[in-house]
N, C-alpha and C positions, 0 to 999 in steps of 0.2 A: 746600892751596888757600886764598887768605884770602876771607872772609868780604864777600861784597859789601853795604854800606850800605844799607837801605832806605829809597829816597826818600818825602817825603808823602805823594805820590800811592800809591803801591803801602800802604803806612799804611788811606789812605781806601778805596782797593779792596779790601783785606783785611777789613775793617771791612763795608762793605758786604755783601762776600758771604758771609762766615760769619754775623755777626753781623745787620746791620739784616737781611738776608735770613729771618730767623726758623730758618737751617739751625741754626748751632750759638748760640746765645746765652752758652754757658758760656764761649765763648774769648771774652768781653769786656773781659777783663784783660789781653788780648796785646795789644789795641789800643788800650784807654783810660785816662787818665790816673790815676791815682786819684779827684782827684776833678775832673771834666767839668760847666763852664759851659755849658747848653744855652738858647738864647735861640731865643723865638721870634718869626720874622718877620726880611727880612731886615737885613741891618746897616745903623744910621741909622735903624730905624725897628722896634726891637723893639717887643712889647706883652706879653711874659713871659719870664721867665726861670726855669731852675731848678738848683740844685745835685745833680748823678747821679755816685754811685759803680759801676765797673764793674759790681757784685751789683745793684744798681739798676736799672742799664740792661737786665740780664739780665732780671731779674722782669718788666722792662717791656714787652721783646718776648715774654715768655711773656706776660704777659698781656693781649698785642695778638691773643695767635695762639688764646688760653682765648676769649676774646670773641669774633673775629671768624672763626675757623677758617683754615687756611691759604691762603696767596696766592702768585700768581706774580711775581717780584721779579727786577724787569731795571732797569740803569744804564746811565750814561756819566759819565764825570770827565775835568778839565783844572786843570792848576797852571794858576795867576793869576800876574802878576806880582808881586803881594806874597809869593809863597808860598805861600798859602794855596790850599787845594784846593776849584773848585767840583762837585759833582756835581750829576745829575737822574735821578728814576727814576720808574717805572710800577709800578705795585703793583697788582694782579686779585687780588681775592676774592671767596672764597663761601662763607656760615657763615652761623649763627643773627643776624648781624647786615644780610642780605639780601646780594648781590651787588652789584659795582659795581668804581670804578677810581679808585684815588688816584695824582696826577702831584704831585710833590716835587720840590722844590730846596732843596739847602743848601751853604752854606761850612765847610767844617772847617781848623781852626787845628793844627796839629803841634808841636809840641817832643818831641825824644828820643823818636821814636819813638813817640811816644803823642799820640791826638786830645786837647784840653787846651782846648777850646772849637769850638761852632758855633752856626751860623745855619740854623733852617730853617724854612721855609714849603711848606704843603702843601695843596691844592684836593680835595676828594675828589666822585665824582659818581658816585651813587648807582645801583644799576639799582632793580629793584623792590622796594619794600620789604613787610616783613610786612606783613599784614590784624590788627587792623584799622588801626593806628594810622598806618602811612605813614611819611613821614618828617619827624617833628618837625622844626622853626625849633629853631636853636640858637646863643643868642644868648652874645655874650663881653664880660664886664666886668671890669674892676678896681674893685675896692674897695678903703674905708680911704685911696683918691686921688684928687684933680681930675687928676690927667695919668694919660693909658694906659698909661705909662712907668713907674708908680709903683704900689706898691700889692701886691694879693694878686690875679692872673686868677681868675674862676671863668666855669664856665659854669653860663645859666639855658634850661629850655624852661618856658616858660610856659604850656603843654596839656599835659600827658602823660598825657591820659585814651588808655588803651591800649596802654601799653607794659609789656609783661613785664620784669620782672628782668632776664633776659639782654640785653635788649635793652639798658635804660638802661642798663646797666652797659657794653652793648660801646658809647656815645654818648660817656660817660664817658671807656672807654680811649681813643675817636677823638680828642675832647678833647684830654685829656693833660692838663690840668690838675688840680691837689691834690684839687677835688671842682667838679662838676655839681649843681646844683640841681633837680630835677623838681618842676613844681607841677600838683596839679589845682583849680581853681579850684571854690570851694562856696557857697553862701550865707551869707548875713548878713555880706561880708566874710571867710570865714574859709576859707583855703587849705593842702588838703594838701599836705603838703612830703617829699620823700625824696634823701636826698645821697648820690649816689655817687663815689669813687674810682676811680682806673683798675682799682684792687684788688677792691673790694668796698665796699658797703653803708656808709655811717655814720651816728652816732646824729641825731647835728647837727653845724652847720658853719655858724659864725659868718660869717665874710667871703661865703660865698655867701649866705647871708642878705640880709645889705646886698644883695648885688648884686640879689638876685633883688624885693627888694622897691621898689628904685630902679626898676628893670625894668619893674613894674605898676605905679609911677606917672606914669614916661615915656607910660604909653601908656592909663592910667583914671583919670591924676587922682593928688592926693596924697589924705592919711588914714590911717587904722585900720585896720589888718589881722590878723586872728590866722594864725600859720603851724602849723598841728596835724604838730609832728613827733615821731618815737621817742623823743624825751625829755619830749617833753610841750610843751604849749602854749606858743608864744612870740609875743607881740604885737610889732607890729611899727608904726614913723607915719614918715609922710614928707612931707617937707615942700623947698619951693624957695626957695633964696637968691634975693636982689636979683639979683646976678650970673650966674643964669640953673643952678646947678650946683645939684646934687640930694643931700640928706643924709637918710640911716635912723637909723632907733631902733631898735634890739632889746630886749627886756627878759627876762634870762634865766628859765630855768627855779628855784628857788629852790637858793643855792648851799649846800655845805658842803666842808668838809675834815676828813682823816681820818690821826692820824701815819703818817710815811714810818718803815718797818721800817728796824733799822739794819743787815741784812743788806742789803735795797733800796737804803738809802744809800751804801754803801760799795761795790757793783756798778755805781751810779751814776756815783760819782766814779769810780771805776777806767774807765767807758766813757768818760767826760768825757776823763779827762784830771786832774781835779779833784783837791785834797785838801780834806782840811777848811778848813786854814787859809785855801783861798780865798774861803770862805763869810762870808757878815753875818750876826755874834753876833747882833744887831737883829733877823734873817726867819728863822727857824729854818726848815729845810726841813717840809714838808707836802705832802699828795697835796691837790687842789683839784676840786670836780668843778661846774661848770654846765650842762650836757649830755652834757658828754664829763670824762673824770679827765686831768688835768696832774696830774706832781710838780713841785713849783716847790720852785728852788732860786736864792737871794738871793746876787750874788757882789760880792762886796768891794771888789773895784776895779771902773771900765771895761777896763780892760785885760785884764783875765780874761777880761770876756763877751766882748770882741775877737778874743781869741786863740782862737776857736772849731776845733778839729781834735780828732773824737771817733769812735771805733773804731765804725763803722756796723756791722756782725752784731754785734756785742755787746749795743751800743743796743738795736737791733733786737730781737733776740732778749729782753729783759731788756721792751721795751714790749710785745712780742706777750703775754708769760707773763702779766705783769699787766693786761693792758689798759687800759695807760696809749696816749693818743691823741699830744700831743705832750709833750717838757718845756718848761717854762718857765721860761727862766733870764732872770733878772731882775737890773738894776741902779738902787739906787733914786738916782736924781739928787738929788729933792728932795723936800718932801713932795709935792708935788700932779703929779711930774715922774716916770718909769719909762723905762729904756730895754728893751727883752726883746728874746730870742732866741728860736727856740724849734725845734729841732732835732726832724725827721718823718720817720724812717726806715719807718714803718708807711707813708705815704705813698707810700712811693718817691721820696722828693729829702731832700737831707741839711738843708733848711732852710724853714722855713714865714715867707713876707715878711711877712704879718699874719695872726692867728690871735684872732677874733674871742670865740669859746670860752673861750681861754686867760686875754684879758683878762679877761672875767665873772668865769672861777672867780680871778684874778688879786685881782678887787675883792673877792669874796666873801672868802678868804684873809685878806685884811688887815683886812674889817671882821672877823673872827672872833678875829683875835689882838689885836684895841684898836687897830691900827700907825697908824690915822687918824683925824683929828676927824671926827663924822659930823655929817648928811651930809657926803659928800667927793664933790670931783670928781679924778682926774686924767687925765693926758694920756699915754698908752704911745706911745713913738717906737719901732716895729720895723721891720725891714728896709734900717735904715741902712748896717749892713756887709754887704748885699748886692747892691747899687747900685738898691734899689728902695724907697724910702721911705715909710712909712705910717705915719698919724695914726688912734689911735683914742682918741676921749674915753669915760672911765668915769663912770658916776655911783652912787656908791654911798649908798642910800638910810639912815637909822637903823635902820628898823625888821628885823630879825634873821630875819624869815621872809620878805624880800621879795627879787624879782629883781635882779639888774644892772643897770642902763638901758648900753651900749655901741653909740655913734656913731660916723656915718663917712660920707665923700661916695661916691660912685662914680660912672665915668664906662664910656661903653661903649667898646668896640676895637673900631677900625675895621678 
């Protein structure tokens, strides 16, 4: 008997009911492409995107289902005339993250057999939430961009006097963005800060930084703030262009770097893709830390860092060991000019559009090695090869025990 085709559609229903259903998430690989373009919002008018390997997506609905306990998952689907398949579905839960009903839509894209990009947007409405805290505002920005189109999403709640752990954390998976911001606000200007992943816990998180501190000025004013987080103090100023658009300061925790083992280096490169040879003699690889530890690794040509395709469980597994947060792969354009990648398999997405962190330990790095007249400023272009581009300016002070200063606009999503 030969083997009947399997149209898009039966693709996306497949898809659905094993996988986004939370039944089997391990069969992720039968239906998705290696690596899946996930945008969100619908098309024409995204506000994020991310790069998800099938192992990704799996972890993602585990850890939809660790957070918020499991739910009842019903659809419907219809091919488009492009091809493309739209679905809608109902989603009931009830878990540590209260009860309630999320309604979804998305467009999924097919090639051979495998989902290979979509579009989705999702409303969720809550039943009652824990005592005491309720249900926080949860507010969505890009950073590192003046367009919502641009940049690094994070989410900020600017109360989170009352939320448990599990709690933020299942805010976070609802999210779905790199990391959430939680602030409780304190005196004398000075606000707790705690970032979560869809995953778990982080130390700090630069791009939500930005966001979160654009955030309280939109709504108290610009100025001085300190953000008291698990790495330690980070001051923060904000201030308003003529043209109406809002730009942060960070100033990091004090950085340093520490050599990369050549065991490390060479599990590296083999994840990369890399050899030696495609490294700059000029940035010798280094581990970087300003809250969080980068290894940054300086590559030779733009075409290297372009050609990004790197074995994610390997990555993975090789940043879990060390806890290393993201890498930083870097191309130095010019002196005062950096292009970076910086690959986040710990995250769950094969790629971080700006990585606010990475910059700091990025400046500390090179003031450490002499590589720039000091003070320096320069200017990091990332997220250009992933159609979401961010501006972050470094300033990197003389003085050898001081912070980073790392700027950036941010705008809210609508």
């Amino acid at each position: 008997m030969p083997t009947l085709q399997r149209t898009a559609e039966d693709v996306v229903r497949e898809f659905l009911t094993d996988v986004r259903s939370g039944r089997h998430p391990e069969r992720a690989a039968r239906v998705l492409a290696p690596r899946v373009v996930a945008h969100q919002g619908r098309p024409g008018a995204e506000h994020g995107v991310v790069v998800r390997t099938p192992a990704g997506y799996a972890d993602h609905v585990r850890e939809m289902l660790s957070a918020s306990g499991p739910w009842d998952f019903s659809w419907r689907t219809t091919t488009l005339p492009s091809g493309d398949v739209a679905a809608s579905w109902t989603q009931r839960r009830t878990g540590p993250a209260g009860s309630g009903v999320e309604h979804g839509r998305a467009t999924y894209r097919v090639r051979e057999d495998r989902v290979t990009e979509y579009w989705v947007e999702s409303g969720r409405h809550p039943g009652p939430c824990p005592a005491p805290a309720g249900c926080p505002e949860v507010l969505r920005y890009a950073a590192f961009s003046a367009d919502p189109a641009g940049g690094n999403p994070a989410g900020v709640v600017l109360d989170a006097r009352g939320l448990t752990d599990g709690r933020m954390l299942a805010i976070a998976a609802g999210v779905g963005y790199s990391e959430t911001a939680f602030l409780v606000p304190g005196d004398d200007g000075h606000v707790a800060v705690r970032y979560f992943s869809p995953r778990a816990e982080v130390d700090f998180c630069g791009h939500a930084t930005i966001a979160a501190a654009v955030a309280l000025a939109e709504r108290h004013g610009p100025g001085r703030r300190v953000f008291a987080t698990a790495a330690g103090p980070v001051p923060v100023t904000t201030e308003r262009a003529p043209d109406g658009s809002w730009r942060a300061t960070l100033t990091s925790v004090p950085p340093r770097t520490v050599p990369l083992a050549d065991a490390d280096l060479a599990a590296l490169l083999a994840a990369l893709g890399w050899s030696a040879a495609d490294l700059d003699p000029a940035l010798p690889p280094r581990v970087a830390y300003a809250g969080n530890w980068h290894p940054v690794l300086a590559a030779r040509t733009r075409d290297r860092l372009t050609d990004l395709d790197y074995d994610v469980p390997a990555l993975d597994a090789l940043m879990a060991g060390r806890g290393w947060t993201t890498v930083a792969l870097v191309r130095r354009e010019s002196e005062g000019v950096v292009v970076a990648r910086n690959p986040f398999p710990p995250g769950g997405v094969v790629e971080d559009p700006a990585t606010g962190a990475a910059a700091a330990a990025l400046g500390g790095y090179l003031r450490e090695l002499g590589a720039v007249r000091l003070p320096a400023e320069l200017t990091v272009r990332q997220g250009e090869d992933m159609g979401r581009p961010s501006v972050l300016l470094v300033d990197v002070p003389a003085d050898p025990a001081s912070g980073i200063r790392v700027s950036g606009t941010a705008v809210a999503i609508a």
